[in-house]
C-alpha positions in Angstrom: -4.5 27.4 -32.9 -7.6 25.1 -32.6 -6.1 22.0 -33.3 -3.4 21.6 -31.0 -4.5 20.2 -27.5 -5.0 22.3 -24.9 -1.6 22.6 -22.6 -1.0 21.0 -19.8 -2.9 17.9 -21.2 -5.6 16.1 -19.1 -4.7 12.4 -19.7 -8.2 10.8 -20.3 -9.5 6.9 -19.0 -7.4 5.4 -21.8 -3.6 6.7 -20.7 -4.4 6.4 -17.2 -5.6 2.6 -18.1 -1.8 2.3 -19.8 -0.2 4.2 -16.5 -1.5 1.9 -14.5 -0.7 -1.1 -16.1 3.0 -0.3 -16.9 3.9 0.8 -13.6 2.1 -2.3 -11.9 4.3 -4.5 -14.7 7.1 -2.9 -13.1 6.3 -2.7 -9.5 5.7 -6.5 -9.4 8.7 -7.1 -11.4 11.0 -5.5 -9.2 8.6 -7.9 -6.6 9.4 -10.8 -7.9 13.1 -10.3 -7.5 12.3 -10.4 -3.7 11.1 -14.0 -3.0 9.8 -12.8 0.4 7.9 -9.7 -0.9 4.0 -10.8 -3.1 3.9 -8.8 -6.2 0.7 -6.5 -4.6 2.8 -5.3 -2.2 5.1 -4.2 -5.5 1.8 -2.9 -7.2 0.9 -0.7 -3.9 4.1 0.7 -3.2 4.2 1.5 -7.3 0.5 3.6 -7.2 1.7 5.0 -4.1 4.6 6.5 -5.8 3.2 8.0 -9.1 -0.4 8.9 -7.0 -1.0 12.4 -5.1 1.2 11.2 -2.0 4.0 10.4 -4.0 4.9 12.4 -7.1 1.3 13.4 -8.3 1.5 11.9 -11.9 -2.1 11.0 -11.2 -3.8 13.4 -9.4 -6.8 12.9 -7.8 -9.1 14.2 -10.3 -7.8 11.9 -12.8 -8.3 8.8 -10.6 -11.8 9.6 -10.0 -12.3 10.4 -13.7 -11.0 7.0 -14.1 -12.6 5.0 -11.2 -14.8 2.8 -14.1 -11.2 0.8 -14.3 -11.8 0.1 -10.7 -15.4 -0.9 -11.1 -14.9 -3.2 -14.2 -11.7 -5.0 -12.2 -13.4 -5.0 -9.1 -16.8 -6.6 -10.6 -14.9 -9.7 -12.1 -12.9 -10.3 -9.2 -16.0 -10.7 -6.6 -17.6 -12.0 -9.7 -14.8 -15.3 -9.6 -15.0 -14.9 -6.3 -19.0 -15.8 -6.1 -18.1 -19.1 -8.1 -16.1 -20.3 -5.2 -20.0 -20.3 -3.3 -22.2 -23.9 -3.8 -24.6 -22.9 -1.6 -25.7 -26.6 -1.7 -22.0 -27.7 -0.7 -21.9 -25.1 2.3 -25.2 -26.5 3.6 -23.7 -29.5 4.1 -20.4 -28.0 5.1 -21.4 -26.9 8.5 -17.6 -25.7 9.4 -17.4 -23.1 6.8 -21.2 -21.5 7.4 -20.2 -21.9 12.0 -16.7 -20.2 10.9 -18.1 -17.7 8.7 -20.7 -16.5 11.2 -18.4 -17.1 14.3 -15.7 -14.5 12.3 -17.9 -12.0 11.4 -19.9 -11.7 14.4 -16.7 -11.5 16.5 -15.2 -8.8 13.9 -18.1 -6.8 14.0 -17.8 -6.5 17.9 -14.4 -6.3 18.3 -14.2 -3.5 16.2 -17.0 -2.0 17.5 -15.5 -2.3 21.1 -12.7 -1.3 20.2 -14.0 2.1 19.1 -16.5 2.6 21.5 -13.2 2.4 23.7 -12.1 5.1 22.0 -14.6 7.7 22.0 -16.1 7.2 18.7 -19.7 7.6 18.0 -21.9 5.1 18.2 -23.3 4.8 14.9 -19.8 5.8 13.2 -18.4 2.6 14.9 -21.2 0.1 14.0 -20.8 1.1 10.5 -16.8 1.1 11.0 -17.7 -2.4 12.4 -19.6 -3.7 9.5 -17.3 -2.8 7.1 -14.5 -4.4 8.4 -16.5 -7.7 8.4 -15.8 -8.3 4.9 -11.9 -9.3 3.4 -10.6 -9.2 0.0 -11.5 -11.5 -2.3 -8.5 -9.9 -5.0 -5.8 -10.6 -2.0 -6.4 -13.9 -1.7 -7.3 -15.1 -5.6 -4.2 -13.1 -6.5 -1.9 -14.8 -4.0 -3.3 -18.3 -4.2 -2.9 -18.1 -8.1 1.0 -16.3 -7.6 1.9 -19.4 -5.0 0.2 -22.0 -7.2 -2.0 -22.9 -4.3 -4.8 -25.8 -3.4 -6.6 -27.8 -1.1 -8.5 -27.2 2.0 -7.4 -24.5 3.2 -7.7 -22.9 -0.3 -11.1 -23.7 -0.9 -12.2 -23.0 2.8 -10.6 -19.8 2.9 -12.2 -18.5 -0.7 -16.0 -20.0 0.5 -15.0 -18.0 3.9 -14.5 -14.6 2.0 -17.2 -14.9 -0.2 -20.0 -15.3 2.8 -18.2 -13.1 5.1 -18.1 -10.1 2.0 -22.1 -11.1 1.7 -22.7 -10.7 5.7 -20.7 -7.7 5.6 -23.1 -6.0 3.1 -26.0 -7.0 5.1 -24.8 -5.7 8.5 -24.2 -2.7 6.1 -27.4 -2.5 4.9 -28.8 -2.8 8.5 -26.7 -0.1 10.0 -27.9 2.4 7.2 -31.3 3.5 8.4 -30.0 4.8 11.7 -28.0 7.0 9.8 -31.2 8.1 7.5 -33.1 8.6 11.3 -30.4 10.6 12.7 -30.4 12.6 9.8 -34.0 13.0 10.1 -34.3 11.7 6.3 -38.4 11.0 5.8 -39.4 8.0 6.8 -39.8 6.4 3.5 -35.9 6.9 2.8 -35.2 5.2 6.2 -37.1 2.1 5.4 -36.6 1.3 1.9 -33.2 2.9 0.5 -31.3 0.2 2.3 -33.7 -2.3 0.8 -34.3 -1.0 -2.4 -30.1 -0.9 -2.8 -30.2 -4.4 -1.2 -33.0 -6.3 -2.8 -32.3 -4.5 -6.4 -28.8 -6.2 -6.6 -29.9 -9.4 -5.5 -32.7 -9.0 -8.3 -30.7 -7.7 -11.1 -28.1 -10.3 -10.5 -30.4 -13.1 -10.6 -32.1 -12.2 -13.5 -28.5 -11.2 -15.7 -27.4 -15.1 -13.5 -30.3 -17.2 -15.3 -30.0 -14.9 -19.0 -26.8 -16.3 -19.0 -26.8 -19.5 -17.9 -29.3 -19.8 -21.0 -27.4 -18.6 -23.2 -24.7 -20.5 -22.0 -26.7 -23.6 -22.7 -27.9 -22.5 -26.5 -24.3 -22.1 -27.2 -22.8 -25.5 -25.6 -21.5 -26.5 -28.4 -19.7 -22.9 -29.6 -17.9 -22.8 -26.0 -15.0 -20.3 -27.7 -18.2 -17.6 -27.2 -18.6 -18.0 -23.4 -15.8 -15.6 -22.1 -17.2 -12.9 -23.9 -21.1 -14.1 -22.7 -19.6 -14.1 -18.8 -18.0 -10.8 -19.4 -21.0 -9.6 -21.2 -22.9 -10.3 -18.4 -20.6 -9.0 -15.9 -20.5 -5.6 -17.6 -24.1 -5.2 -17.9 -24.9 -6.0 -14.3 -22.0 -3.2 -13.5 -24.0 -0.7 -15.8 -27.4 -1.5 -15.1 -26.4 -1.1 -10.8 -25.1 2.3 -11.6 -28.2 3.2 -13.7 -30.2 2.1 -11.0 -28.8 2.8 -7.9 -27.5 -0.1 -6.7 -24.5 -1.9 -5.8 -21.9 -2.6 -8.1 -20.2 -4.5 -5.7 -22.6 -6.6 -4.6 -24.7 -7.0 -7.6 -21.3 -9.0 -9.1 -20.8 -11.3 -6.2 -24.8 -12.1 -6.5 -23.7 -12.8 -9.6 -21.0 -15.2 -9.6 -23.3 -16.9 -6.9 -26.5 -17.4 -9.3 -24.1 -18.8 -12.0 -22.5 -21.4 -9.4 -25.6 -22.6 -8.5 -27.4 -22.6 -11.4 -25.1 -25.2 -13.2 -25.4 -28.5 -13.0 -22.7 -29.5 -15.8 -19.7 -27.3 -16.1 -21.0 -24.6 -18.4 -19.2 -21.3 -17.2 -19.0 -21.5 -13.9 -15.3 -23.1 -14.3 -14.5 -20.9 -16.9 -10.4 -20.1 -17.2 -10.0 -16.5 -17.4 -6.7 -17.3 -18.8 -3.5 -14.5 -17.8 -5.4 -11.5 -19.3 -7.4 -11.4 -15.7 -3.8 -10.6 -14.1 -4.3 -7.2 -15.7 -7.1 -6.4 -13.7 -5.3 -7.0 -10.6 -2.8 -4.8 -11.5 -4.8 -2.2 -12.5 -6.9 -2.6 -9.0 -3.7 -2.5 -6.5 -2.0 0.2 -8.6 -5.1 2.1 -7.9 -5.7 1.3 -4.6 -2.1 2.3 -3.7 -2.6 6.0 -5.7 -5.8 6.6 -3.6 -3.9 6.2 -0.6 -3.9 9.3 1.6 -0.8 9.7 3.7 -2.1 12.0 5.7 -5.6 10.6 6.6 -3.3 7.6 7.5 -1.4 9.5 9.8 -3.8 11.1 11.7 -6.1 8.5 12.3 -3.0 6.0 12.3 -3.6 5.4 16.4 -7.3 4.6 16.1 -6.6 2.8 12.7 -3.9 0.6 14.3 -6.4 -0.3 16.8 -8.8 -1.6 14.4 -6.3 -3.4 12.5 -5.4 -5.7 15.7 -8.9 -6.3 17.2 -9.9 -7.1 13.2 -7.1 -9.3 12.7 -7.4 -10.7 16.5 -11.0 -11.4 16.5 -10.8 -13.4 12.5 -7.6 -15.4 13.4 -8.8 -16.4 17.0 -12.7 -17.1 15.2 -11.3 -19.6 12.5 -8.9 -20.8 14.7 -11.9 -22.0 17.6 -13.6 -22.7 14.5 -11.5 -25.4 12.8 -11.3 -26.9 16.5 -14.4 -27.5 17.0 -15.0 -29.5 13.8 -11.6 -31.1 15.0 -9.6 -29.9 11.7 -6.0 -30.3 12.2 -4.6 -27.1 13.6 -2.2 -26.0 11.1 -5.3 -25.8 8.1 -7.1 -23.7 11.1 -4.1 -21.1 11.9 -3.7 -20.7 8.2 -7.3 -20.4 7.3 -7.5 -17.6 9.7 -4.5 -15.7 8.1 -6.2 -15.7 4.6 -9.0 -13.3 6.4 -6.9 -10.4 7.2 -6.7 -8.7 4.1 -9.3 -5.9 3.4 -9.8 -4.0 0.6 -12.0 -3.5 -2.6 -16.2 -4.2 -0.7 -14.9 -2.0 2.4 -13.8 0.7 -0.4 -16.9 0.3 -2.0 -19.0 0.7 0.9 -17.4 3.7 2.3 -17.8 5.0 -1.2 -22.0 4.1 -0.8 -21.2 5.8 2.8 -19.7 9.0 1.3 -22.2 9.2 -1.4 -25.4 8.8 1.6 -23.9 10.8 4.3 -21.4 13.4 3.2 -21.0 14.7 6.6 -21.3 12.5 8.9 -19.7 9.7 7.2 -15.7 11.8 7.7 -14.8 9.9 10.2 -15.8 6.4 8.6 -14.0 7.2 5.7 -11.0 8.5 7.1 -10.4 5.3 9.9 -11.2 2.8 6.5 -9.4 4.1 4.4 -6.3 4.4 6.9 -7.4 0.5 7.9 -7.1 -0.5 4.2 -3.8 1.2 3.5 -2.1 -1.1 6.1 -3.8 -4.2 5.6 -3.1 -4.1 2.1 0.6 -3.5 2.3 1.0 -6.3 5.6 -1.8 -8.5 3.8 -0.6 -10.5 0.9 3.0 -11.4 2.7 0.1 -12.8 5.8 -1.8 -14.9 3.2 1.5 -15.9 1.5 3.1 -17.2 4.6 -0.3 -18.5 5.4 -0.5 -20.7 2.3 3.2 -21.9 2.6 2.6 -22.8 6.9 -0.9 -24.5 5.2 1.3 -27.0 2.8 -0.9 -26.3 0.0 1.8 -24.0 -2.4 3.0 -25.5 -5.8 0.1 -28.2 -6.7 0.5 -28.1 -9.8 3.9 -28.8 -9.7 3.2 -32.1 -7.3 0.2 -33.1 -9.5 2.7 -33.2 -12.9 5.1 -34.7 -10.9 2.7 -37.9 -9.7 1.4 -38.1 -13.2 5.6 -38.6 -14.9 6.2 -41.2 -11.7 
């Protein structure tokens, strides 16, 4: 009979969408009722249950059919994220631009050591390296918002991830045309895919950045329309990167940046998402916990484990020298440090861009990523919660309402 659906049914974007939300409602309720444990954590261990390691409710297949949830949550995330970057406050800010270029450059050799140690390949463990440069912006938005945090450490910590997620692309970007010349790709691929991927996101950011910060404007006075011109605009630079060929992880931080630093007067820029945006965190760690491979973790796990502590090492030890240099008190520098360790959604991406490039020779980058993330996302948000309770900067709302009834 035609009109029945065809058996077993494929669930499409929609009930994967309403999977993935339900079971991250319930993984971080069952969080919450552990004070010590950060609802991620809950939302991992959740996807990792009802994913292909776990009881295969969402296969593989259906997660890559449905990998435009990722995209969309992903995009506003480093999108928010990008706000947190006043490129005119940074320049002024000498500590956050020496810590953010201290970090990454020590990450990226660290990791690279650390696998040249090991026997990798050369060029498998600069790109390795790159990657692991950047941190995740989702960790540490989602944790500071669950803890109520802010104050220095907050807002050094989010400028921190943003220009250490922007470095990490460009090391990226860098590495990638000695992959095109081993491949013996023409020359014309070598030079300017890197480029074209690089300087096309910047582009198409800035121009969807000053469209709507003038729409933004014409509509001052109707401000109930902004949410849905920001997420406009976010959307549009997602679908116009994939059109194109570009980034759409990059092309939304770009993004968020433009808009920062466009503004004079609040117009968007300090726009309340409001509790609908927890959604999309739900749906990203969900995810991320389904795509985990059990078995890619285990058989990488030595060289992954490796990684982890020479990643880890080299970001806590950077901010920490960092902060005293610029003779910040030492508890804002430990903690600052801590809110790097996370990785997750721009090193997913890339080894995505990586996969999609190199199909071959990019296994091994893949595989040792992918095992990287797994752990730092299930030891990462209880590291940046601690880090924000040892910092002093948890529950300011609280202490603000508090002053203001004394």
């Amino acid at each position: 009979m035609e009109f029945l659906p065809s058996w077993p049914p494929e669930p499409n974007t929609l009930v994967v969408f309403g999977i993935l939300l339900t079971a991250g409602a319930l993984g971080g309720f069952l969080a919450h009722r552990r004070p010590w444990l950060p609802s991620i954590t809950g939302f991992m261990l959740v996807g990792l249950g009802i994913g292909p390691s776990g009881l295969d409710l969402l296969t593989a297949a259906t997660l890559e059919d449905a990998r435009v949830l990722v995209d969309i949550a992903l995009g506003l995330i480093l999108y928010r994220l990008g706000l947190s970057l006043d490129i005119a406050l940074i320049g002024r800010n000498r500590y956050v631009l020496f810590a953010s270029l201290l970090e990454s450059a020590a990450t990226f050799a660290a990791v690279y050591a650390t696998l040249a140690w090991l026997g990798f390949g050369v060029l498998p463990a600069a790109l390795v390296a790159a990657i692991c440069i950047s941190s995740s912006p989702a960790v540490l938005l989602h944790v500071a918002h669950e803890v109520d945090a802010g104050g220095p450490v907050t807002e050094a910590s989010q400028s921190l991830v943003a220009l250490n997620n922007v470095i990490a692309f460009l090391a990226f970007s860098a590495v990638i045309p000695f992959f095109h010349a081993a491949a013996n790709a023409p020359w014309q691929t070598t030079l300017f895919q890197p480029l074209y991927r690089l300087a096309g996101s910047v582009a198409l950011a800035v121009v969807v950045g000053y469209v709507l910060h003038y729409l933004a404007r014409k509509t001052r006075k109707a401000s109930q329309y902004h949410l849905a011109l920001v997420a406009g605009a976010i959307m549009f630079s997602l679908g116009a990167a994939t059109t194109l060929n570009l980034s759409t992880v990059f092309a939304p931080l770009v993004l968020g940046i433009v808009v920062k630093n466009l503004e004079h007067k609040d117009l968007v820029s300090h726009l309340d998402f409001g509790e609908a945006f927890e959604m999309f965190f739900i749906v990203l760690f969900v995810f991320a916990g389904a795509s985990l491979h059990l078995a890619e973790l285990l058989h990488f796990g030595w060289a992954a484990g490796a990684v982890v502590g020479a990643r880890f090492l080299a970001k806590w030890l950077s901010a920490f020298s960092a902060g005293a240099a610029f003779r910040r008190p030492w508890r804002q520098s430990a903690a600052t440090g801590l809110m790097l360790a996370p990785m997750a959604g721009l090193a997913i991406g890339l080894v995505q861009t990586s996969e999609r490039l190199f199909p071959v020779e990019a296994v091994p980058v893949t595989a040792l990523v992918l095992a990287a993330v797994a752990v730092f996302e299930f030891v990462g948000p209880p590291i940046v919660a601690w880090g924000f309770r040892f910092s002093g900067e948890t529950g300011v709302s609280a202490v603000a309402q508090a002053s203001g009834t004394a």
